[in-house]
C-alpha positions as MATLAB code, in Angstrom:
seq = 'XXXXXXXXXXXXXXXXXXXXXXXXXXXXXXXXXXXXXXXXXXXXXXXXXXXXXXXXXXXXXXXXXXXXXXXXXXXXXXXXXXXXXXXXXXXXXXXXXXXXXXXXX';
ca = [
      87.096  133.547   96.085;
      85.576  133.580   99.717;
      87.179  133.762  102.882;
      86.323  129.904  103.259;
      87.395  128.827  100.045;
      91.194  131.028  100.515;
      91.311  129.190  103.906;
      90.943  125.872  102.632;
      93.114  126.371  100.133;
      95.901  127.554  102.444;
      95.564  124.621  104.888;
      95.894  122.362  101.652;
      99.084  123.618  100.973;
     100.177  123.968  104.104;
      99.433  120.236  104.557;
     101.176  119.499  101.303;
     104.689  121.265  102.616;
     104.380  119.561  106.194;
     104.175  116.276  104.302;
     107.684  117.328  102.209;
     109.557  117.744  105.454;
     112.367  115.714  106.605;
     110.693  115.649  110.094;
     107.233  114.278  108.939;
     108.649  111.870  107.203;
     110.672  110.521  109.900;
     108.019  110.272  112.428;
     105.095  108.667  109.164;
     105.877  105.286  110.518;
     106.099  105.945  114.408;
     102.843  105.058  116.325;
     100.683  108.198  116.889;
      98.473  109.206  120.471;
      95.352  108.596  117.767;
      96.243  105.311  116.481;
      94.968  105.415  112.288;
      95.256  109.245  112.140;
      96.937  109.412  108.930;
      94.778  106.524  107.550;
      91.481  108.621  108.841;
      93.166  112.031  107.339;
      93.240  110.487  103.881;
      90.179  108.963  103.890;
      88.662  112.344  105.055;
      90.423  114.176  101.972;
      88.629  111.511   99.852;
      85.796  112.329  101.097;
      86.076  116.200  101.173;
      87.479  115.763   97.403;
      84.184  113.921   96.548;
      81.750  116.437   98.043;
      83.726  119.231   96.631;
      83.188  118.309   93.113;
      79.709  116.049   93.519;
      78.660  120.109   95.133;
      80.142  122.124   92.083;
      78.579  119.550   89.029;
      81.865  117.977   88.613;
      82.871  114.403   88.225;
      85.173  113.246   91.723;
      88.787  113.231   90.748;
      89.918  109.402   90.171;
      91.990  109.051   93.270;
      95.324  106.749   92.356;
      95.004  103.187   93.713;
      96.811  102.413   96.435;
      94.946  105.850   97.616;
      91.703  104.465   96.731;
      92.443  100.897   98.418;
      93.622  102.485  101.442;
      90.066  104.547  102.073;
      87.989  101.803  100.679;
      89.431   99.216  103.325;
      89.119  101.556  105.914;
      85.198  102.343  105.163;
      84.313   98.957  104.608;
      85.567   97.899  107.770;
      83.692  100.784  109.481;
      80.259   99.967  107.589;
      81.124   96.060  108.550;
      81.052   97.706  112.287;
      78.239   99.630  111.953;
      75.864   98.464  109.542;
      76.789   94.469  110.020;
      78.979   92.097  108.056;
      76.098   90.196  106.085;
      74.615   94.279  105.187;
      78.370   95.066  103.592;
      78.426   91.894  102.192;
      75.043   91.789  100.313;
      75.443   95.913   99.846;
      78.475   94.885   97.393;
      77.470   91.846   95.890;
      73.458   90.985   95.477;
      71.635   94.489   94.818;
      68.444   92.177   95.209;
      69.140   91.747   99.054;
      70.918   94.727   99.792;
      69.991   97.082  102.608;
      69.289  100.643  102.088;
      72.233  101.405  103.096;
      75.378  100.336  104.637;
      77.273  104.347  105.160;
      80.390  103.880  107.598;
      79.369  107.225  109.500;
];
């Protein structure tokens, strides 16, 4: 393993414990000083997941639903700000019209 790949790894599970304690849980619903952090966190472990496996050959891990909801509603809505409305909209529905692309970053 390299350096990088150790140090991921022990962030990950790091992250995993801080989400297990008592005090994390207790402040999950309170309003954070970057409102959607949590919401922007997963999304970004989505993403990360995705380009670690699309990078090694292997098919993206199915993420569970509510996961997968979560992320999709979240990039949607940022491609909707960036790209347009009528662009998501035609992106997801009428491959005939559809833009070249509608990415949310």
């Amino acid at each position: 393993m390299t350096a990088i790949m150790d140090g991921y790894l022990a962030v990950a599970a790091i992250a995993a414990d801080l989400l297990g304690e008592a005090a994390v849980a207790r402040r999950w619903a309170t309003p954070s000083a970057l409102p959607g952090m949590s919401v922007g966190a997963l999304a970004g472990h989505a993403v990360h997941c995705d380009d670690l496996a699309h990078s090694a050959g292997l098919p993206t891990p199915a993420l569970p639903d509510d996961v997968a909801d979560t992320v999709l509603v979240l990039l949607a809505r940022l491609a909707a700000r960036r790209r347009g409305m009528t662009a998501v909209l035609r992106a997801l529905s009428r491959a005939e019209r559809a833009p070249t692309t509608i990415t949310a970053f």
